[in-house]
C-alpha positions in Angstrom: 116.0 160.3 133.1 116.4 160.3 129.3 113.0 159.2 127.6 113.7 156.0 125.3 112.0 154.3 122.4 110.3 150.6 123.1 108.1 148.5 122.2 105.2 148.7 124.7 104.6 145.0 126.8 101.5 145.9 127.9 99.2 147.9 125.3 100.7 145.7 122.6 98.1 144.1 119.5 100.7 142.7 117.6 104.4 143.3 118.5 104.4 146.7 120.7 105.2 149.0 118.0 102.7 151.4 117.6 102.1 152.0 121.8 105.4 152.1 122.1 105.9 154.5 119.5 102.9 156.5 121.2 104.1 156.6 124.2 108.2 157.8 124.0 105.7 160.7 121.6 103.4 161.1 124.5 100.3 160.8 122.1 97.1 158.2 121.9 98.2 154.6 120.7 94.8 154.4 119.3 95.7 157.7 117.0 99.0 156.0 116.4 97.3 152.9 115.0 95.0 154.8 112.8 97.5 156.4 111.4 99.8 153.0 110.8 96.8 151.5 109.1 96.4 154.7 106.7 100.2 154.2 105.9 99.2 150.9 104.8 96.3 151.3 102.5 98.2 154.4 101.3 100.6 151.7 99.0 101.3 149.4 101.5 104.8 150.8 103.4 102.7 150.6 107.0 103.4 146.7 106.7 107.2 146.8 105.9 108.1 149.7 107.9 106.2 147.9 110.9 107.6 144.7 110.6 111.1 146.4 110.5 110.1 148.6 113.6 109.2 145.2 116.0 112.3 143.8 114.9 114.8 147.0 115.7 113.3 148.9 118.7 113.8 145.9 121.7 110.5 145.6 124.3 110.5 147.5 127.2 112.0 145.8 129.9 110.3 147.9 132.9 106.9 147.8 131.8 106.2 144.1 132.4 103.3 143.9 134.4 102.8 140.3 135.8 105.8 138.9 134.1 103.5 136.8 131.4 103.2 137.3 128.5 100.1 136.4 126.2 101.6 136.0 122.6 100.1 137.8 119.8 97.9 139.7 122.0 98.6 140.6 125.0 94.3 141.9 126.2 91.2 140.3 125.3 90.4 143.7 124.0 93.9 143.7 121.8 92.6 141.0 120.2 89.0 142.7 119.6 90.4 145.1 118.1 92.7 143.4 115.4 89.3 141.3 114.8 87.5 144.6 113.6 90.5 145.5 111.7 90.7 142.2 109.7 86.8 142.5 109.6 87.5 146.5 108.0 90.3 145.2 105.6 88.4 141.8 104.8 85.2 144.4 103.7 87.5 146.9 102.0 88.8 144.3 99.7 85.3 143.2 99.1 84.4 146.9 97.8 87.0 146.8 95.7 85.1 143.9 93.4 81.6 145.0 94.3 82.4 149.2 93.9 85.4 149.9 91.5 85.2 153.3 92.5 85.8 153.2 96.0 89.1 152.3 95.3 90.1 155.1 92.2 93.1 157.3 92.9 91.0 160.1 94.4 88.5 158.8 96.5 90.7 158.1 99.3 92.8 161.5 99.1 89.2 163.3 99.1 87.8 161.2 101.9 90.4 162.1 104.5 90.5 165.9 103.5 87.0 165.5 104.1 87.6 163.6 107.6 90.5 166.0 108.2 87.8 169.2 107.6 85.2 167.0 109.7 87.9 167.0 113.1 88.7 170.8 112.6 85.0 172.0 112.2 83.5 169.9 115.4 86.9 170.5 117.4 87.1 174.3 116.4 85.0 175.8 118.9 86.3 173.6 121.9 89.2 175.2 123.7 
């Protein structure tokens, strides 16, 4: 059976995208996200290029669970979830008023070396 790209039905938070993307890559949707909300921040392509994903790649039409389905989000802990993102993005664009910095061009490239350094260090022994 030939592995194809949907959008997940039932570890959506918005339309599907990035679980389904996650799982015809057989990686982490949570990973998938993170990196979806970097490509946003990172000039704002994240948004178009999701948008344009939910409207090409069609749902999944074995992985209905129950048959229902819950609109914008589909778990109570989808919905969690985009609540601390809004809360994340709501208190990023408050920084950018209240600390000019934290937004200059190399604060972010600097910060995700640094996180990037962080993984490989605590990671490095574990095998």
């Amino acid at each position: 059976m030939e592995n194809k790209l949907y959008r997940s039905t039932h570890n959506r938070i918005l339309g599907g995208v990035c679980a389904g993307i996650a799982e015809y890559f057989g990686l982490d949707p949570t990973l998938v996200r993170i990196v979806w909300i970097i490509t946003i921040f990172a000039g704002g392509a994240g948004i178009l290029a999701y948008i344009v994903a939910w409207i090409l790649i069609p749902e999944n039409p074995v992985d209905v669970i129950d048959g229902s389905d819950k609109g914008l989000f589909n778990t109570r802990a989808g919905a969690e979830v985009f609540g601390w993102i809004l809360i994340a993005v709501g208190a990023l664009l408050m920084f950018k008023f209240v600390v000019p910095w934290f937004f200059s061009r190399y604060f972010w490239p600097l910060l995700l070396i640094a996180l990037g350094i962080g993984l490989i260090l605590r990671y490095r022994g574990d095998k």
